[in-house]
Structure formats: structure tokens, C-alpha cells
C-alpha positions in Angstrom: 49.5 147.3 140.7 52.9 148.8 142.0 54.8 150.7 139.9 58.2 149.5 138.1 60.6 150.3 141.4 63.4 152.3 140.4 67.0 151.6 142.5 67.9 155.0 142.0 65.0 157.1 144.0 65.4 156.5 147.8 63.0 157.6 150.6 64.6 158.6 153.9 62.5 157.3 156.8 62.8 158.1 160.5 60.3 155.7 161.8 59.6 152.1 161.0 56.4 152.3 159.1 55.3 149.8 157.4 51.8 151.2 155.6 54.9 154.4 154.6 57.5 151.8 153.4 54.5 149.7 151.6 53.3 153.1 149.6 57.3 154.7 149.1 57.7 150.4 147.4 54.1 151.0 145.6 55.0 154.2 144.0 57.9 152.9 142.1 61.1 154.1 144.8 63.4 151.4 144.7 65.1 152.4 147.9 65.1 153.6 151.4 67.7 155.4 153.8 66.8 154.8 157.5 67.7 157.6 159.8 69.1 155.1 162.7 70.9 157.8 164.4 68.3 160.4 164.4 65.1 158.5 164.4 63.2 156.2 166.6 64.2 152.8 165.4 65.4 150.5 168.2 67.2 146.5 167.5 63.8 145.1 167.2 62.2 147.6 165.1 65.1 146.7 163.6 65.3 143.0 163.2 61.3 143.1 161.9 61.7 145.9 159.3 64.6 145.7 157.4 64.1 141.9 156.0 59.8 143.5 155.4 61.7 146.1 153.6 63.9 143.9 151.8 60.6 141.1 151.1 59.5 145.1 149.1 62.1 145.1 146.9 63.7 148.1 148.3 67.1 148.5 148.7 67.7 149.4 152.4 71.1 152.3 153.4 71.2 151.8 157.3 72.5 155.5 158.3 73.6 153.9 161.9 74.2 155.7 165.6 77.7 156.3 165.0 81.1 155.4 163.3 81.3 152.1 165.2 81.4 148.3 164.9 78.0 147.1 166.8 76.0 149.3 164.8 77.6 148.8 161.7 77.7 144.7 162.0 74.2 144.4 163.3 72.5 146.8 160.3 74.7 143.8 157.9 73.1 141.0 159.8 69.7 142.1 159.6 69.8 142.2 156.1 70.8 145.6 155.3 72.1 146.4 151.4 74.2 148.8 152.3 75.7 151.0 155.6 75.9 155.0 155.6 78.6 155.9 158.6 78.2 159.1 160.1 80.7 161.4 161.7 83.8 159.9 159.6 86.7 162.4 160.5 89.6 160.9 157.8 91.2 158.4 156.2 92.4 157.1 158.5 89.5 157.0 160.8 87.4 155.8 158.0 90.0 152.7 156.9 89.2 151.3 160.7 85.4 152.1 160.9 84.5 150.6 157.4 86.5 147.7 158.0 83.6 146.6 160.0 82.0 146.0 156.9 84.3 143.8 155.2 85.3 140.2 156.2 88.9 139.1 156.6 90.8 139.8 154.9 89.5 142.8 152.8 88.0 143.9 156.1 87.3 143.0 160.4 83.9 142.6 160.1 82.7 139.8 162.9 80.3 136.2 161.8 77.4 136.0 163.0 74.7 133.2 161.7 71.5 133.6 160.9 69.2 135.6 158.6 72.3 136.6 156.3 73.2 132.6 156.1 69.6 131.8 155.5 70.1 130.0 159.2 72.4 127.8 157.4 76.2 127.1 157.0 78.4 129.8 155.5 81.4 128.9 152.7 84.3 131.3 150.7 81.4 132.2 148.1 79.1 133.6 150.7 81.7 135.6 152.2 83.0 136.8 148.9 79.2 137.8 147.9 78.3 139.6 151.1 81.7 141.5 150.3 80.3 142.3 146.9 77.0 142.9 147.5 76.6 144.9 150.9 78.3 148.4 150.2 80.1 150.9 153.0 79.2 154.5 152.7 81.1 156.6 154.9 79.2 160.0 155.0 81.1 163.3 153.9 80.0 165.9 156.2 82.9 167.6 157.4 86.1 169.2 156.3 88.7 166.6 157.2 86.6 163.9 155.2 86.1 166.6 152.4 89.6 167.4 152.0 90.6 163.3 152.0 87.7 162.6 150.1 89.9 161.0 147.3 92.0 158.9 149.6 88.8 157.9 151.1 87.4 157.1 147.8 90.9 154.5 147.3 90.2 152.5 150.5 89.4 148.8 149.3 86.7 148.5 152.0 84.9 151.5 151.0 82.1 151.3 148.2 81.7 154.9 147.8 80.1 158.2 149.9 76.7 159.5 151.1 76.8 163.2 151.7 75.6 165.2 154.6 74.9 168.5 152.5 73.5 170.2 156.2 76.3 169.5 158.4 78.4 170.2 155.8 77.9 173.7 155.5 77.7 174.3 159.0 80.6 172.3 159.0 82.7 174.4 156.6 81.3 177.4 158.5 78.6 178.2 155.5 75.8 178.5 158.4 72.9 176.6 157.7 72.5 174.9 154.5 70.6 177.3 152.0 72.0 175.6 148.4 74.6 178.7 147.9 77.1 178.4 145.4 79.7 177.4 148.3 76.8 174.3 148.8 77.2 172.9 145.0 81.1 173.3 144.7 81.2 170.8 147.7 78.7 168.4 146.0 81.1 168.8 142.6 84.3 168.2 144.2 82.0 164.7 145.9 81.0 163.9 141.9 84.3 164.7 140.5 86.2 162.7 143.2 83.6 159.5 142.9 83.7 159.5 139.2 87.8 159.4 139.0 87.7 156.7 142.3 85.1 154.7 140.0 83.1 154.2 143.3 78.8 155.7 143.9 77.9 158.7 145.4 74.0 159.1 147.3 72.5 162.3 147.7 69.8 163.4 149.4 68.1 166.0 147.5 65.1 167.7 148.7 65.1 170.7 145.9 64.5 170.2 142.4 68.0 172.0 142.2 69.9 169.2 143.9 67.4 166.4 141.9 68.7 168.2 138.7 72.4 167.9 139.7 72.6 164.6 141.0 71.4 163.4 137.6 73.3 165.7 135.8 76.4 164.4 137.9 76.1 160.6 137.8 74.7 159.9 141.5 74.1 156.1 141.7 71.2 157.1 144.0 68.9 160.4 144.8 67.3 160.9 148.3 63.9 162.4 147.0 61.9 163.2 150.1 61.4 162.7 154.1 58.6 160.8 155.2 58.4 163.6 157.8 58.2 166.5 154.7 55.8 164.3 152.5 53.3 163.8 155.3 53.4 167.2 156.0 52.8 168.2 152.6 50.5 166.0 152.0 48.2 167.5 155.1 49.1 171.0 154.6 47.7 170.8 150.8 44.3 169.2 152.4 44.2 172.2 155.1 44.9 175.0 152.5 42.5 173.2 149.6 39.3 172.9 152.4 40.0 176.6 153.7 40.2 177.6 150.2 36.6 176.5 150.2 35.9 178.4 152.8 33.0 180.3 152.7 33.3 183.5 155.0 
């Protein structure tokens, strides 16, 4: 018997598993980021997983290849809840790319039949409910997003921000990210700026650390774990627990 799923814990995949997504749905996560741009998910790995993830329950944040409108439009029409756009350098770059979201005339984003339509017409309603219901993200991982984060936040076609806490710091010339002090008064400026804007704000948070302050700071979603890390863990604490037994 599955757990109650919770929307607010996500898992971030970067392969289209489905025995991974069918545990991550079993265990009560209510959510799941896929790593398009740096994982090995292709159009048909695509088109197959995101409506088995959706048939889960889980709520499905397409991080796509890049700030463009192919990528963007064809996460949407596979069923995708919601979009995370990388690499969004401003306002203004981020009023164009997120467009692509948005139908006409919030938005530019393109019809296409099909799975979204239930293979069916289309009228004003389902329009205005796609609007509604399928959110933009554009990612905050750099300084020129950071330092327009609130007139980001404004933009009509934008549904909130998913931060990039790595490129972030290396961004803001922090080095790698290690959680310092410079790390968390990014991620409060993020919460402030959302909270005022009224608009979400996804996290991922590998530490307990950053679990603890995206609670305390109103994150509409957390990003608990990799499917990368938790494998690993889960096959490091077999290896250590059988050498423990180790008789020499």
C-alpha cells in the first residue's frame, strides 16, 4: 500500500526509470524534477514517461535543454505540470522565454493536439486551464536573474522560480557550493522576493540544513534527493554493513 503522496517532496531524476519513479510515488513523494538538460532522457523517453509519471500521481517539473521554445512546448504537450528554464539571464530574457509557456494572449506558446486535448477538440476553458494549471519556473542561477529576481517574479507569464543553489555560487564567484553564509543569503533574498511577488519557490535541498529552511521559508516544493545519491547510498550502506561483518 503506497503511502499518502505528498506535493511538496520532489525526487530529481536523471534517467527515465520506471521501477525508480514507481518506488519515489510508493514512498509518499508527490513530485519529480527531471534533469532534461543534464540527463539521458531523449523525445521518446519522453513522450512514454511523463504521462506513466503523471498515471503515479506525481507532479512532473521538466528542467528542459535550454531557455528555448521547442523544449519548453514539447515538455507542456507531453503532459508536463510544470517547466523549470535554465540559463535565464534577465527580465527581459525571461519575459520572451516563458512566454512559451502561456497561450495568447497572456503568452506565445504554439497548439498542438493531442495528449494535452485528450486527442480531442480544444475551446477558451481548456486554454484558460492549461494557463492555470501548467506553471513556468525560470531558474535563478545567476547574478543578472538574482539581481531582477523581483521584476522576474511580476511577469504575468511567470509562476514563480526554481533555484540553481550550485551554479549560483560559482556564479556569484562563491566557488563551489559548500552552504556558506553567502549560500543562504541568496536562498533568503529568493524567499523574501517570492513571498512579496505572491508566486512559489522549488528548492532542491540535499542537506538537512537546506530541508530545514525551505520549510522554515515557505517553499511550495523541496527537492529531497537524487536518484543518483540515493542509489548510491543505498549500496554503500550494504558494502559498509557486510564488511562490518567481516571476519579478518
Amino acid at each position: 500500500m503506497a503511502n499518502k503522496q505528498d506535493r511538496r517532496c520532489a525526487a530529481w531524476l536523471s534517467t527515465p526509470n520506471f521501477a525508480t519513479a514507481e518506488i519515489v510515488a510508493n514512498l509518499g513523494y508527490g513530485a519529480v524534477v527531471l534533469d532534461i538538460e543534464h540527463g539521458s532522457f531523449d523525445l521518446s523517453d519522453l513522450e512514454r514517461f511523463i504521462p506513466f509519471l503523471r498515471r503515479l500521481d506525481l507532479e512532473v517539473l521538466a528542467k528542459v535543454l535550454g531557455p528555448e521554445r521547442g523544449p519548453i512546448q514539447q515538455a507542456l504537450d507531453f503532459g508536463a505540470t510544470a517547466v523549470v528554464v535554465p540559463h535565464i539571464q534577465g527580465v527581459e530574457h525571461a519575459s520572451v522565454v516563458c512566454a512559451f509557456g502561456k497561450f495568447p494572449p497572456l503568452g506565445d506558446r504554439s497548439f498542438a493536439g493531442g495528449r494535452t486535448t485528450g486527442y480531442g477538440d480544444f475551446d477558451d476553458e481548456w486554454v484558460a486551464r492549461q494557463d492555470n494549471e501548467t506553471r513556468i519556473y525560470p531558474m535563478i542561477e545567476g547574478t543578472g536573474a538574482l539581481e531582477q529576481l523581483g521584476q522576474i517574479l511580476a511577469l504575468p507569464m511567470v509562476d514563480g522560480v526554481f533555484v540553481g543553489p550550485s551554479d549560483l555560487s560559482l556564479r556569484r564567484e562563491r566557488g563551489a557550493y559548500t552552504r556558506s553564509e553567502g549560500d543562504f543569503a541568496d536562498l533568503k533574498l529568493i524567499a523574501a522576493a517570492a513571498k512579496v511577488a505572491g508566486k512559489r519557490w522549488v528548492l532542491p535541498a540535499w542537506a538537512t540544513e537546506e530541508k530545514r529552511f525551505a520549510l522554515e521559508n515557505g517553499a511550495d516544493q523541496i527537492v529531497l534527493t537524487m536518484d543518483h545519491d540515493a542509489t548510491m547510498t543505498g549500496f554503500k550502506a550494504a558494502f559498509e554493513a557486510t564488511n562490518a561483518l567481516s571476519i579478518n
